[in-house]
N, C-alpha and C positions, 0 to 999 in steps of 0.2 A: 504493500500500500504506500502510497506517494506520503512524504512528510509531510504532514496538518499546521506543521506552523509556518505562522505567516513571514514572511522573510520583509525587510524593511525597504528592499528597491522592487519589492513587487508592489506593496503598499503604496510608493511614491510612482511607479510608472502607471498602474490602474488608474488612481488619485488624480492623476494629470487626463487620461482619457476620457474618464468619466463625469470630473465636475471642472473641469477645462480652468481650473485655478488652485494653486494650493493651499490660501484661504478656505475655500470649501470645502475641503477636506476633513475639515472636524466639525462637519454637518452631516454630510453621508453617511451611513451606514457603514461601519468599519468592517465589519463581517464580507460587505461587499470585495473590500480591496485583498480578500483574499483570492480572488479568483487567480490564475496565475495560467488557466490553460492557454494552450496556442490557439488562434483563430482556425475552426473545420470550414469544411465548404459547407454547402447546404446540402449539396449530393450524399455530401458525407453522413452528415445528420441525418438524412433519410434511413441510412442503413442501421445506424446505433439500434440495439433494442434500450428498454426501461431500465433493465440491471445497467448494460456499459453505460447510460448514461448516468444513475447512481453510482455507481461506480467512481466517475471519473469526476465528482464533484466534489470538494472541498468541504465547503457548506453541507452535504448531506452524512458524510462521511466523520466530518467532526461532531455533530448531535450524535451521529450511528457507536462513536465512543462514548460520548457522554451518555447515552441511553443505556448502554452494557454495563456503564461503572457503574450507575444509579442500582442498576440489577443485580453486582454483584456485593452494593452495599448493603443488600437486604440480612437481616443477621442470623433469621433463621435456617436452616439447611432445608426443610423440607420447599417452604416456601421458595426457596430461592432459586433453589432445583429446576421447578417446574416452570418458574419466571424465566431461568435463563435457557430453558429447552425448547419454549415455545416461540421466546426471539430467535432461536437458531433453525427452527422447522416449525413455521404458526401453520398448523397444519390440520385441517378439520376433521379430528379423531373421532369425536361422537356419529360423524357420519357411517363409521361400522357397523350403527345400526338401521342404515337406513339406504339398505346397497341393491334390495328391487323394489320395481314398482309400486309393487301392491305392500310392502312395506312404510312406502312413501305415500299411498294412498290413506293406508290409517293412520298417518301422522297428521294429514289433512283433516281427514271428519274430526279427529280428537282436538284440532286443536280449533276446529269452527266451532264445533259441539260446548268447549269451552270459553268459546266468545275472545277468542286469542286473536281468529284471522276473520278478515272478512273476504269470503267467497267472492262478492260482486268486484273487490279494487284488485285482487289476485287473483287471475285465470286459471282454471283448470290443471293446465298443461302446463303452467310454470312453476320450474325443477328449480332446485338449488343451484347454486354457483358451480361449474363444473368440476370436477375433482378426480379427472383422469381415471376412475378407475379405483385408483388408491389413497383416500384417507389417510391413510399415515403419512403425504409429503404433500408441501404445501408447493401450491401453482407456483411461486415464485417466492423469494426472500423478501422477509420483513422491512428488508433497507431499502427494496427497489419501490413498493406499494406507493399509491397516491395517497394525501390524506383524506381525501372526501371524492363523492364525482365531479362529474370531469368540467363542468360550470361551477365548482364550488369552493375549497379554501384549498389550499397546499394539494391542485390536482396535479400534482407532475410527479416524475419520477424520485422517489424519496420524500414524498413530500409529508406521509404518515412517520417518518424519523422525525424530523424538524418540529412539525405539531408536539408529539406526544414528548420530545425534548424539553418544548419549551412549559406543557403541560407540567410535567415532573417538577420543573424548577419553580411552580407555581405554588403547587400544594405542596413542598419542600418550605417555600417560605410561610405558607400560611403555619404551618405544625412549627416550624421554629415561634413566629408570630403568636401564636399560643400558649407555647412554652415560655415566652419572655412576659407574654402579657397577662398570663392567667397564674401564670407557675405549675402546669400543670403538663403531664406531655402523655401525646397521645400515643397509638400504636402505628409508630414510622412505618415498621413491615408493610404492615395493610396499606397505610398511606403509600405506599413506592408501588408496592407491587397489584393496587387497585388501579394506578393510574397508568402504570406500564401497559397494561395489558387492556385498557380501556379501549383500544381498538384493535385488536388481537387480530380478528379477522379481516380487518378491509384487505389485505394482501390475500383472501381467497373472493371475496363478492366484489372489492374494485379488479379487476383483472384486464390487463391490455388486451385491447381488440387490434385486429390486423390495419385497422384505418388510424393507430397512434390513439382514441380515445378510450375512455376504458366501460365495463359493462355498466348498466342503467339496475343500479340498486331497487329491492322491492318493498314495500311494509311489512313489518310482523308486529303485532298484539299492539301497533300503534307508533311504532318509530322505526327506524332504519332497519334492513335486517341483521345487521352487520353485526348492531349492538345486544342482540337476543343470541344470534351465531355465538361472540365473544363471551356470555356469559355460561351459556351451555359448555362450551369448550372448558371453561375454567371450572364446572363442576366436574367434568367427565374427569378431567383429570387431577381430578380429587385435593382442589384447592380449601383451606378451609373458608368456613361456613363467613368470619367477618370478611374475609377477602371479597367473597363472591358478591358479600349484600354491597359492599362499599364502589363494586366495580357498576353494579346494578344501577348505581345511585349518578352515574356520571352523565347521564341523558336528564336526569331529574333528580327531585330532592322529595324526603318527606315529611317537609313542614306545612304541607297543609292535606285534608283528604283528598282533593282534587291528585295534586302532585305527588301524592303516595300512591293512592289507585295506582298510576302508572306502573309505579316501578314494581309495586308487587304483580301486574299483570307482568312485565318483563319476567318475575324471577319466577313465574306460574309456565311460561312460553318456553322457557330454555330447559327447567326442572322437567317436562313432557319430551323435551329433543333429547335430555341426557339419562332420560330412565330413572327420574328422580322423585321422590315424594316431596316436594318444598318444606312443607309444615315438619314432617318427622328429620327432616335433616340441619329443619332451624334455620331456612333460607327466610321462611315466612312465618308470622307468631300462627300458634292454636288455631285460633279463629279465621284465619285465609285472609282477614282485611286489613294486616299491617304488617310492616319490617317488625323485627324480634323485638320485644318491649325490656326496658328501655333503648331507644331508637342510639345506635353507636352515630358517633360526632363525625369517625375516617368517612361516614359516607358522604357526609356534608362537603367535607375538605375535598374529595373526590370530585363532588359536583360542579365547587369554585373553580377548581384546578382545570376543569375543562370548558373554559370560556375563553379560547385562545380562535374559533369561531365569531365572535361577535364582531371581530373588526377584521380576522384573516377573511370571513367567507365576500363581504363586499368591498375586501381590494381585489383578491381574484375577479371581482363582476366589473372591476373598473378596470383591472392590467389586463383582462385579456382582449379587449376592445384596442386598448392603446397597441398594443402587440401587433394587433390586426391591421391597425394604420400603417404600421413599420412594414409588415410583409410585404404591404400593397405597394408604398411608396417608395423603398431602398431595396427590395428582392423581388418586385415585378409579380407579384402572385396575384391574381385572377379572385373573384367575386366566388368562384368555385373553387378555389383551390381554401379559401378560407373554412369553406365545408369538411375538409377531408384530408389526405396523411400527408402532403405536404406541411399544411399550414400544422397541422398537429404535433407533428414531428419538432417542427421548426419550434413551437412556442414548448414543446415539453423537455428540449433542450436547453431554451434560455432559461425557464423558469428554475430548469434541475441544477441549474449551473450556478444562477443568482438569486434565487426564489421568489416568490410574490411580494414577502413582504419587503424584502430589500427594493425592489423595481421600485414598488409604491410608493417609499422612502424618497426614492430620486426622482421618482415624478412629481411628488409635490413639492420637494425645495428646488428642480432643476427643469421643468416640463420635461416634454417629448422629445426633445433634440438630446438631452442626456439618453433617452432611452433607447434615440437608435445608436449612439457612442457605443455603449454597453450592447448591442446585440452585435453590433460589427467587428468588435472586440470579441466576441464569441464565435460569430458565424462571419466568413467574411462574405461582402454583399457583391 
């Protein structure tokens, strides 16, 4: 792997390309002026898959460490275990039970019957995320995955490292934040290893498609499916009972009945995918209508910690328009080619190389002429 530190005449030549002074220099995004690769062509970019271009990014690759230390600070062995086997293979094991049709078919009525899916917004005929076959390996590594779909926050190559990075370091400070302010300290493990794994699976349901975009996510029991997949997964593989409710809790929270329903319908959805009784394994209290009483606080922190969306998902809706100016007016792309694995390609390279939220950074203190700098610095035009 290429050395992740940033060298001081890389800093000063990017610095120079991209905010064209070196005053503004300590406005930019510092993170940006690590890029260091040599300008590809764009033919070239065509050919990269999602890994090489994870791969050869900087930025994805230094979260992709700090996301493994974060895992390997975890202090328990069992927990940590399974934390760092599913960053190495996030691989949809619970699907062993669900390897024919008519298998798949009574997972369906069970989980209509249980007011989990609705039959009318999911077709008949639509199958889980593919999985070759074999359940035990996942479609692709944790480090290549987008974080969301492909109009949504951190949709590029690596873009689910960067997220669930900067996630960790979120609820990392909140638990310190607690500890200074309350004197009281919660359970770290659960905190780390709730939020690591908080989207476990988007590296099986976001999956690149052959046009550079990736698959079109479906509902389950009321939110993504990725987030009921992720939590099944972490029962099957016999995480304990606070990890699970705290991972539960990262789509919602439950301080109100509103916002609790949810999440106990979540930990009712995945308890059915993973062969589980919720209630007797203390996923859900006695009574089916609440988290385990009293309600643990990691789920809370779990919740904050994943609000790293509210300002990623609509610079993604802003950088990828701007992007789309660039292709047109310095790479000659076509009204059609913005449809399809050109224009895909091309923006799932810049983004994996500089990410969204850096772009977004220099577009608002630098407009658009910073941002075709930075893409010609990337890809040459």
């Amino acid at each position: 792997m290429e050395n992740l530190d940033m060298k001081r005449r890389d800093f000063m030549k990017f610095g120079m390309v991209a905010g064209g002074a070196l005053a503004a220099m300590t406005m930019l995004p510092k993170q940006l002026f690590a890029i260091t690769s040599k300008a590809i062509t764009l033919d070239n970019c065509l050919q990269l898959t999602p890994r090489q271009m994870a791969e050869q990014s900087q930025l994805v690759q230094a979260s992709w460490q700090e996301l493994r230390s974060a895992a390997a600070g975890i202090s328990d062995a069992t927990i940590r275990n399974i934390v760092q086997a599913i960053l190495d293979n996030p691989a949809p094991t619970f699907m062993e039970r669900y390897q024919s049709a008519a298998e798949k078919a009574a997972l369906r009525k069970e989980l209509i019957a249980a007011g989990l899916l609705d039959e009318k917004a999911v077709p008949e005929n639509a199958d889980f995320p593919p999985s070759n076959g074999n359940p035990k390996q996942s479609p692709q590594p944790f480090f290549s995955a987008p974080g969301s779909g492909y109009q949504s926050h951190h949709s590029y190559p690596g873009g689910v490292v960067t997220h669930t990075n900067l996630n960790v370091k979120v609820s990392v400070a909140l638990f310190d934040g607690y500890a200074s302010t309350y004197g009281y300290s919660l359970n770290k493990d659960v905190v780390l290893a709730s939020q690591i794994l908080h989207d476990l699976h988007k590296p099986w349901v976001f999956q690149w498609l052959e046009d550079g975009s990736t698959r079109t996510e479906l509902s389950l029991a009321g939110t993504g499916e990725h987030h009921v997949y992720g939590i099944a997964e972490s029962m099957y593989r016999g995480l304990p009972t606070e990890v699970v409710v705290a991972q539960a809790c990262a789509h919602n929270h439950a301080g109100s009945d509103a916002d609790e329903k949810g999440v106990v319908g979540w930990l009712k959805a995945a308890a059915i995918l993973a062969g589980k009784n919720p209630a007797q394994e203390g996923y859900i209290a006695a009574s089916g209508d609440t988290l385990p009483l009293p309600r643990s606080q990691e789920g809370f922190i779990c919740h904050l910690g994943d609000h790293d969306w509210v300002l990623s998902v609509p610079a993604a809706k802003w950088m990828i328009p701007i992007l789309g100016n660039v292709a047109k007016n310095v790479y000659g792309m076509t009204d059609d080619d913005l449809k399809g694995k050109r224009f895909n390609q091309f923006r799932n390279y810049l983004f994996s190389q500089a990410t969204i939220m850096n772009l977004y950074q220099v577009y608002r203190l630098e407009g658009e002429d910073s941002i075709t700098k930075i893409a010609k610095q990337l890809i040459a035009a």
